[in-house]
C-alpha positions in Angstrom: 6.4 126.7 239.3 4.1 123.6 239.9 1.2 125.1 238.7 2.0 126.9 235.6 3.0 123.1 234.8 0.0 121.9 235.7 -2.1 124.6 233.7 -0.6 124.6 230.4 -1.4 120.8 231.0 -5.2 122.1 230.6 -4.1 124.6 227.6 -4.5 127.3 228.9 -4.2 130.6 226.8 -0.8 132.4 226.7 -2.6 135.8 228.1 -4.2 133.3 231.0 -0.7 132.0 231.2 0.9 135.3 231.8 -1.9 136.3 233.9 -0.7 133.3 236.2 2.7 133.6 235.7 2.2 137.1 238.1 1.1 135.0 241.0 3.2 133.0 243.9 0.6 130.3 243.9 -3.0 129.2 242.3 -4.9 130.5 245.3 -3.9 133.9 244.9 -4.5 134.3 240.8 -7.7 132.5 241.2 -8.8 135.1 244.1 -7.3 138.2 241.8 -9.2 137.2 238.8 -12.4 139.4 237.8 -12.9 137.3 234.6 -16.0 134.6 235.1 -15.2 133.2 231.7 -12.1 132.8 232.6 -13.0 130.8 236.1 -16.2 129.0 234.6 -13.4 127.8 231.8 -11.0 126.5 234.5 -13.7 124.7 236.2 -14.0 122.9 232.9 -10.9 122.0 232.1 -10.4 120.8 235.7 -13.2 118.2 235.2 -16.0 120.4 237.3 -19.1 118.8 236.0 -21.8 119.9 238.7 -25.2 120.6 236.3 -27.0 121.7 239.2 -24.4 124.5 240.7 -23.4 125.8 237.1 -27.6 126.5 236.9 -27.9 128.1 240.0 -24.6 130.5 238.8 -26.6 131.7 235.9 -29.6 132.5 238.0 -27.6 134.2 240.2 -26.2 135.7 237.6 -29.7 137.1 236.1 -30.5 137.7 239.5 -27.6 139.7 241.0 -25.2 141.4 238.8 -25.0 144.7 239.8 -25.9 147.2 236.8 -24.1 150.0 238.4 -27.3 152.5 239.2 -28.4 150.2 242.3 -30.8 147.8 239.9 -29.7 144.4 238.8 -30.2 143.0 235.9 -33.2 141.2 237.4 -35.0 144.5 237.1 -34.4 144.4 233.7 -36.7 141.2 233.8 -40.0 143.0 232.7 -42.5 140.4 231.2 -43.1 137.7 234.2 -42.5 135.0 231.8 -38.7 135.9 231.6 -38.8 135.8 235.7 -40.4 132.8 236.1 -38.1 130.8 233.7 -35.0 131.8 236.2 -37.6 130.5 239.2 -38.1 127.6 237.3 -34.5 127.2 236.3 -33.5 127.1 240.3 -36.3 124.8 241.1 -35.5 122.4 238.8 -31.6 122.4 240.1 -32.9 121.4 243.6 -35.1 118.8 241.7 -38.6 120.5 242.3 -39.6 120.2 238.9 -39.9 118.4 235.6 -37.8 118.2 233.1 -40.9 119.2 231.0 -42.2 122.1 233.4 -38.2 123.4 232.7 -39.0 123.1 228.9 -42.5 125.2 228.8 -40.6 128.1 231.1 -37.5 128.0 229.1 -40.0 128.0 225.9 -42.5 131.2 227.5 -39.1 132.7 228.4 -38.0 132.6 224.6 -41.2 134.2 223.7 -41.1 137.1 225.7 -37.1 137.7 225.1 -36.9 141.2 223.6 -33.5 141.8 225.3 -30.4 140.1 225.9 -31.2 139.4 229.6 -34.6 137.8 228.5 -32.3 135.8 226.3 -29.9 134.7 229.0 -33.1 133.9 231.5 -34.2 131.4 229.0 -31.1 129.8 228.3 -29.9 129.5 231.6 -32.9 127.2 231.9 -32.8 125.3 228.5 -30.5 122.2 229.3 -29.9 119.4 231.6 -26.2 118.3 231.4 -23.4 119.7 232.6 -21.9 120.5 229.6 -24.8 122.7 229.1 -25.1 124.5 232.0 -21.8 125.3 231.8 -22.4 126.7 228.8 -25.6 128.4 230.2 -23.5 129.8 233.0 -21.2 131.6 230.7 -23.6 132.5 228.8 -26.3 134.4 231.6 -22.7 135.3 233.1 -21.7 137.3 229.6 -24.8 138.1 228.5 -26.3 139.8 231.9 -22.5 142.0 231.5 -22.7 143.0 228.3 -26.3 144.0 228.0 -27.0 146.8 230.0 -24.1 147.6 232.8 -21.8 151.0 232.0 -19.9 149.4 234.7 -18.6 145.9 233.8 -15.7 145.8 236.2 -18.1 145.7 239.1 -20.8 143.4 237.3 -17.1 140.7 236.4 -15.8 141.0 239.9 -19.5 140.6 241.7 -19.8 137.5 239.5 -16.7 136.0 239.6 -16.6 136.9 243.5 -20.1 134.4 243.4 -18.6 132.1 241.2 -15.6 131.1 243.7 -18.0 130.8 246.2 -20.1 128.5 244.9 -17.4 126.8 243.7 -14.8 126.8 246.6 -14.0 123.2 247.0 -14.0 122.6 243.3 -10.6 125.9 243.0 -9.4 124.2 246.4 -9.1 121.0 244.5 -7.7 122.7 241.5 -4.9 124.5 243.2 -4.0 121.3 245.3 -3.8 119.6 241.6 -1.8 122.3 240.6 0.3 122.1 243.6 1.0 118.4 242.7 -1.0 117.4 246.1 -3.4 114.7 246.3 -7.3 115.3 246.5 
């Protein structure tokens, strides 16, 4: 198949390998799979280098992932300085703030973090390249799972359901690729 081909061409692991290997085509793994690391790792290898979206997937990620009892982990957000650096973090994707006003939120963020999600609200807001904010989006992405939510199945499908989203023409232009079809 094409696009086994075309992935081990990006290295992908042999358990991702055999994960794919289930699949008639790239469309339907990538719309099976509950594993945001996995996704946000594809959309590296594939050359996805869009700062902005990857920041606004961490927030939403602080935001929205479901901690199983109806709260997300946004509730978990208790000192405003936490909050606001995730505010600040989306402003500055849409270019509504300095580079510097990201810095002293990111900064106030890191002083109030006394749990993991604190932690992932600062970070998500720390860098400006893409590299970075891809690493921030794996990182609010892990760290908002693994802090607090009894159930991580729903929290790993509610984010990697987000992340296709966001990313939809970037895992159409992927599974063309791996279809050996022009984009």
């Amino acid at each position: 198949m094409k696009h086994i081909d075309y992935l081990m061409g990006l290295r992908v692991c042999d358990p991702g390998l055999r994960y794919i290997a289930r699949y008639q085509s790239p469309r339907e793994a990538l719309e099976r799979c509950h594993r945001p690391n996995w996704l946000l790792w594809l959309l590296e290898k594939a050359g996805v280098r869009d700062a902005r979206r990857y920041r606004l997937y961490a927030c939403w990620c602080v935001r929205n992932t479901p901690l199983g009892d109806g709260r997300t982990v946004w509730d978990l957000l208790t000192d405003e300085r936490s909050r606001a650096a995730v505010i600040m973090a989306e402003r500055y994707a849409d270019g509504h703030v300095s580079r510097a006003q990201l810095s002293s939120a990111a900064a106030a963020a890191a002083a109030a973090a006394i749990v993991a999600t604190s932690f992932a609200a600062a970070h998500s807001a720390c860098d400006t390249n893409a590299h970075s904010a891809i690493d921030a989006a794996y990182d609010a992405s892990y760290d908002a799972i693994y802090s607090a939510i009894p159930n991580v199945s729903a929290a790993r499908r509610a984010q990697a359901n987000e992340l296709r989203e966001m990313f939809a023409a970037a895992f159409d232009m992927i599974e063309a690729k791996a279809e050996g079809k022009e984009w």
